[in-house]
C-alpha positions as a printed NumPy array, in Angstrom:
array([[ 44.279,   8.05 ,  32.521],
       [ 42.358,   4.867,  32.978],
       [ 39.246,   6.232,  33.341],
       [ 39.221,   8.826,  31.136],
       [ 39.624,   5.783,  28.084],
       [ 36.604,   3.968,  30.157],
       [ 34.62 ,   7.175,  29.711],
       [ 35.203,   7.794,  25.985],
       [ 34.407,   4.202,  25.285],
       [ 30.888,   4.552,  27.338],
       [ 30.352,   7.493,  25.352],
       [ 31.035,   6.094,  21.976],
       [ 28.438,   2.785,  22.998],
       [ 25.482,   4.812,  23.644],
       [ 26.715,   6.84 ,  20.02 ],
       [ 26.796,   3.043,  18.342],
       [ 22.77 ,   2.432,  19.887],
       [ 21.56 ,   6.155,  19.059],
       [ 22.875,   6.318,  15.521],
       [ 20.91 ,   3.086,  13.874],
       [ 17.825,   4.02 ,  15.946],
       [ 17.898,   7.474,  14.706],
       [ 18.369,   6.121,  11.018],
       [ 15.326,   3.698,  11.398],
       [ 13.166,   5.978,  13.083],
       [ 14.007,   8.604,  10.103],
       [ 13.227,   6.401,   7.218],
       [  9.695,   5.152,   8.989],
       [  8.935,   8.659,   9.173],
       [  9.734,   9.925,   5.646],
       [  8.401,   6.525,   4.278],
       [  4.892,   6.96 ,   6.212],
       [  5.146,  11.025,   4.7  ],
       [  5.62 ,  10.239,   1.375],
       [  2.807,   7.961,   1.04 ],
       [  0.435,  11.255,   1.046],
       [ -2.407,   8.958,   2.963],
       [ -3.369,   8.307,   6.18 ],
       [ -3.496,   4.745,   6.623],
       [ -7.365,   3.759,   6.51 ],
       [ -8.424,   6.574,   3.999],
       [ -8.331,   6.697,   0.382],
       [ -6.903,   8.805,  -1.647],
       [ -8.565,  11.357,  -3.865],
       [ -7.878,   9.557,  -7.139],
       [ -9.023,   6.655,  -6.268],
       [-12.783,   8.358,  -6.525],
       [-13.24 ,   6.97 ,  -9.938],
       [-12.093,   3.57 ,  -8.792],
       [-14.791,   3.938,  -6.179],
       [-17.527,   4.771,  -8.543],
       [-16.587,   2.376, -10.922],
       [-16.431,  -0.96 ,  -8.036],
       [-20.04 ,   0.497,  -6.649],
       [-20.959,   0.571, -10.023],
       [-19.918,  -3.07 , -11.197],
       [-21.325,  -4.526,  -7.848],
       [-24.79 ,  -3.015,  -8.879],
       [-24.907,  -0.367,  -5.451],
       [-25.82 ,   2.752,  -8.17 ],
       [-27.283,   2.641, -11.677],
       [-26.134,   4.574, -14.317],
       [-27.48 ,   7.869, -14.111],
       [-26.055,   8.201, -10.363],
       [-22.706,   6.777, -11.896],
       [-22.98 ,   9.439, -14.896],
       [-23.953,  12.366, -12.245],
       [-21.143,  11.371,  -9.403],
       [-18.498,  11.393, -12.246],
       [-20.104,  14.737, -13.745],
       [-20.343,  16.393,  -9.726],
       [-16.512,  15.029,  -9.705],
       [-15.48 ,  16.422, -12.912],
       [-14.035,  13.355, -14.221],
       [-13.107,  13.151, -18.068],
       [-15.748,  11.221, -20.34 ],
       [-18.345,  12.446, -17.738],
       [-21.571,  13.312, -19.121],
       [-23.119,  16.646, -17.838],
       [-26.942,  16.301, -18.969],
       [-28.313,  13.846, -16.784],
       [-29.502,  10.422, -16.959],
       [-29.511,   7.394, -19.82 ],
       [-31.872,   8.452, -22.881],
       [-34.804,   6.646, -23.768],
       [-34.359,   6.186, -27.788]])
């Protein structure tokens, strides 16, 4: 009888270690999944973001801001080319 209670407790110790990792693991996982990125990359929405930072730091000028926004099909874009000369 005695070790038949040693075994069952042995058994139940490895079950008190397994369980929490198993939670923690699971939450990292669905956590990392639900974020819909991969660490490093952005995400597709943030294209107008993109456009509007290199745009404001003075990499593009307007008309390649205008076309990039058109090519993306962002609302407001304006599909007929550069600035006008009036």
């Amino acid at each position: 009888m005695m070790g038949w209670d040693m075994g069952l407790g042995m058994g139940l110790m490895w079950l008190w270690v397994l369980v929490p990792l198993a939670l923690v693991v699971g939450v990292g996982w669905l956590i990392a999944r639900g974020s819909g990125a991969r660490p490093g990359q952005p995400r597709e929405d943030d294209a107008d973001a993109i456009l509007r930072r290199r745009f404001a730091a003075g990499e593009i000028d307007i008309e390649e801001y205008e076309q990039a926004r058109a090519a993306l099909g962002l609302p407001g874009a304006k599909l007929g080319g550069g600035a006008s000369s009036e």
